[in-house]
C-alpha positions in Angstrom: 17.0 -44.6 -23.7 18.6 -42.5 -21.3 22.7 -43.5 -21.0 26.4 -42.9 -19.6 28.0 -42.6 -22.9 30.7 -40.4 -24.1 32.8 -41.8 -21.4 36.0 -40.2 -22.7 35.1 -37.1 -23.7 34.8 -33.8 -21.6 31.7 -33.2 -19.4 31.8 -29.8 -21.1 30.9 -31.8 -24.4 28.1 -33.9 -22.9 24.1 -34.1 -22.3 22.9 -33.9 -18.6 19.8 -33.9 -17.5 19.3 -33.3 -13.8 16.6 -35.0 -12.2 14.4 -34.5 -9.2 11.4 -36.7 -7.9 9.1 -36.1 -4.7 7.1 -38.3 -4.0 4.8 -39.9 -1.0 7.3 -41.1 1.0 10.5 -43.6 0.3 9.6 -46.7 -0.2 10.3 -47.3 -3.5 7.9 -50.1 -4.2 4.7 -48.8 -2.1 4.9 -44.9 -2.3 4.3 -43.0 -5.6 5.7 -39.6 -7.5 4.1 -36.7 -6.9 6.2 -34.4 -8.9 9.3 -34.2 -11.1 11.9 -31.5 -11.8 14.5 -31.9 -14.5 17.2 -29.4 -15.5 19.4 -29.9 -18.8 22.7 -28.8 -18.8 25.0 -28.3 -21.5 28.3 -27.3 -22.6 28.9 -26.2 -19.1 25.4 -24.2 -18.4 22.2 -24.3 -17.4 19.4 -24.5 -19.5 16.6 -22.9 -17.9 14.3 -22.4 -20.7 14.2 -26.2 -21.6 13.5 -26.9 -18.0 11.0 -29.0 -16.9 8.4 -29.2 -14.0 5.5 -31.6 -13.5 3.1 -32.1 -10.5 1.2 -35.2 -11.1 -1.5 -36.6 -9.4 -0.9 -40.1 -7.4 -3.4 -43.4 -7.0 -3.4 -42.5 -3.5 -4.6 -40.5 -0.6 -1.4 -38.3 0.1 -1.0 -38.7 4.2 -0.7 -35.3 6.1 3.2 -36.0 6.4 4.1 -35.7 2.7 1.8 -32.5 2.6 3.7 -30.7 5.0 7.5 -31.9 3.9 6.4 -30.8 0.0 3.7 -28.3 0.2 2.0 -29.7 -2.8 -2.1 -29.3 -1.4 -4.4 -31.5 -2.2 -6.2 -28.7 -4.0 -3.2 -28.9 -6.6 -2.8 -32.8 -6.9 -6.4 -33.4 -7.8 -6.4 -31.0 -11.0 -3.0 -32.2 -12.0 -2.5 -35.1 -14.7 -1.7 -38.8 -13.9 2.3 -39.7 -14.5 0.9 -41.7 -17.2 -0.5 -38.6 -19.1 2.9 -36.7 -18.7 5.4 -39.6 -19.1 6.2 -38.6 -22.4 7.4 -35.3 -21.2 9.7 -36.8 -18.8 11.3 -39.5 -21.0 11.5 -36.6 -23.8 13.7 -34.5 -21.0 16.0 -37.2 -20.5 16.1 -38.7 -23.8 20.4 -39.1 -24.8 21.5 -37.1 -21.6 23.4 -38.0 -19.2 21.6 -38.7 -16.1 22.8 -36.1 -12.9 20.8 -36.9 -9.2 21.4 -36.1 -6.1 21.5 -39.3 -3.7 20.2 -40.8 -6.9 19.5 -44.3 -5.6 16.1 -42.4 -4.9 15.8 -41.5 -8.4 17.0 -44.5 -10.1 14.7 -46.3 -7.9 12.0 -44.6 -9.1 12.8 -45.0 -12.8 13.1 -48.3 -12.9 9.6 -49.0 -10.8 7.8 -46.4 -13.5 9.7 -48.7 -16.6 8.2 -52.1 -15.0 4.8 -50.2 -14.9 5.4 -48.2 -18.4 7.7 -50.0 -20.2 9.9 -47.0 -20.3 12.2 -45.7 -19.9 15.3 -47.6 -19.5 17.4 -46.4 -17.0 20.7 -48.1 -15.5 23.0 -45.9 -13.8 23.3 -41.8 -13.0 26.1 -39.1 -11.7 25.6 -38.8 -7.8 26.8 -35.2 -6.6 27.5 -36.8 -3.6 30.0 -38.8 -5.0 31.5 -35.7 -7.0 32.0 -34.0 -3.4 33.6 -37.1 -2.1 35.7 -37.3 -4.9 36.4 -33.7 -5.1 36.9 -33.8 -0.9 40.1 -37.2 -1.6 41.4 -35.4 -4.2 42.0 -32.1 -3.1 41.8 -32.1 1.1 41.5 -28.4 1.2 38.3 -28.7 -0.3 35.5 -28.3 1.8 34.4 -31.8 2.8 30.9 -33.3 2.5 29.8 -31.3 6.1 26.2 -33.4 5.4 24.1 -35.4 2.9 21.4 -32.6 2.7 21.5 -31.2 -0.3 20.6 -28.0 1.2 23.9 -28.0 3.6 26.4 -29.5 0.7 25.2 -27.0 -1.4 26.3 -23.9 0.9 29.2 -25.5 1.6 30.5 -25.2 -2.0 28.6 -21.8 -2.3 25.7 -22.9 -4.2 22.5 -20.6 -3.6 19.6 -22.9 -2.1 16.1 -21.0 -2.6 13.9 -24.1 -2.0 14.0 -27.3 -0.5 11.4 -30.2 -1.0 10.5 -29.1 -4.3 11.4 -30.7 -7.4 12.2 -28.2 -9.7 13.9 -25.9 -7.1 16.0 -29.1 -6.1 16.7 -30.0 -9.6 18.1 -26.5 -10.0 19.9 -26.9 -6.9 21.4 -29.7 -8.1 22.5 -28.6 -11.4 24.3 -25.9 -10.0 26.0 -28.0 -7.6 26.9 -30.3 -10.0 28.8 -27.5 -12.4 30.6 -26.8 -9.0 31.8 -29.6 -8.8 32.3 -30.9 -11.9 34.6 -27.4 -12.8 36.7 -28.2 -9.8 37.2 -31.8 -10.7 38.1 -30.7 -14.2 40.7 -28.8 -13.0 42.1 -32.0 -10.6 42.4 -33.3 -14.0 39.1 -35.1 -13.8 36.8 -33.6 -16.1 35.8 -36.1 -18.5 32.1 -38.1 -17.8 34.3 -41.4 -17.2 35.8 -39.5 -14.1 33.0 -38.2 -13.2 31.5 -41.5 -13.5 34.6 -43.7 -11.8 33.6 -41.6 -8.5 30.5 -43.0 -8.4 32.6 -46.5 -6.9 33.4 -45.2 -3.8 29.0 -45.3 -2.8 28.5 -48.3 -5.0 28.3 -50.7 -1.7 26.6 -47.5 0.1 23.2 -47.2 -2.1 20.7 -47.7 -0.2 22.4 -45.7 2.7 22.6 -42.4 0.4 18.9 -43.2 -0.3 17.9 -43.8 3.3 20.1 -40.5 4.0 17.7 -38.7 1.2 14.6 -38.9 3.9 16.1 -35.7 5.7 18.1 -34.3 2.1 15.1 -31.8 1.1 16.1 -33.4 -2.8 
């Protein structure tokens, strides 16, 4: 089970696991993952060794489009195992972490379709980091504001190195590191425990399916 506990306690004393998907296309009922990138973090790091990266092999012919956004050839996708054959590994990477996405409606999305077709896992909510910069951006209006929902562009605006786009694992790390950002500077708002961090996910709740129509030009 994969959760949003520990609500009162530091993010510095919490779980995370950052996730990534590319997939197909956007359609979260038609189009299928093609690979998945998660990053744990922990006590206020990245864990790099414990990362995780998967390119899995999809039902479907992949059309041209998706080839060129993620780069994955078809070469790659036809020796690589079915999501079926490497769910394990991705519920194992999640397993009692805190869930961490950027315009995660995507991801959530995705979860959810995989746990009607799997059984698992359950997934109900995650940490947006576009909610932490919106957050961060009301609290503190010197901060930099959200310039763009590219993850690429919100990145470099808090000074987050981007060496990859459209590509899970690079996105995942992407992510991660964005998400310390931001989580650090919310901390020291007085917002640092997962509840907070949580709380700001409100001000999108209404906007979900915007942020995951907005994710079709995020590179995440």
């Amino acid at each position: 089970m994969i959760r949003l506990g520990g609500g009162a306690r530091s993010w510095r004393e919490v779980r995370f696991a950052v996730l990534d998907f590319e997939a197909t296309g956007l359609d979260l009922e038609r189009d299928h993952v093609l690979s998945f990138g998660v990053v744990p973090v922990e006590r206020g790091r990245v864990r790099l060794a414990d990362a995780v990266y998967r390119v899995v092999r999809p039902p479907i012919t992949v059309p041209a489009a998706s080839i060129r956004v993620h780069g994955i050839r078809p070469s790659e996708l036809e020796r690589a195992p079915r999501l079926e054959d490497v769910l394990d590994e991705l519920v194992e990477a999640l397993r009692d972490r805190v869930l961490v996405a950027h315009a995660a409606g995507v991801e959530l999305g995705f979860l959810r379709r995989i746990r009607r077709q799997y059984g698992r896992p359950r997934v109900r909510r995650a940490i947006d980091v576009l909610d932490l910069a919106d957050e961060l951006a009301r609290r503190k209006p010197t901060s930099p504001a959200p310039p763009s929902e590219r993850l690429a562009v919100l990145a470099a605006a808090h000074g987050v190195p981007v060496a990859r786009t459209h590509h899970a694992f690079s996105d995942a790390l992407t992510t991660a590191q964005l998400f310390l950002v931001l989580a650090t500077r919310l901390e020291h708002l007085g917002a640092g425990r997962v509840r907070d961090l949580r709380r700001a996910g409100r001000l999108r709740a209404r906007g979900a399916l915007r942020a995951a129509h907005g994710r079709s030009e995020s590179g995440s």
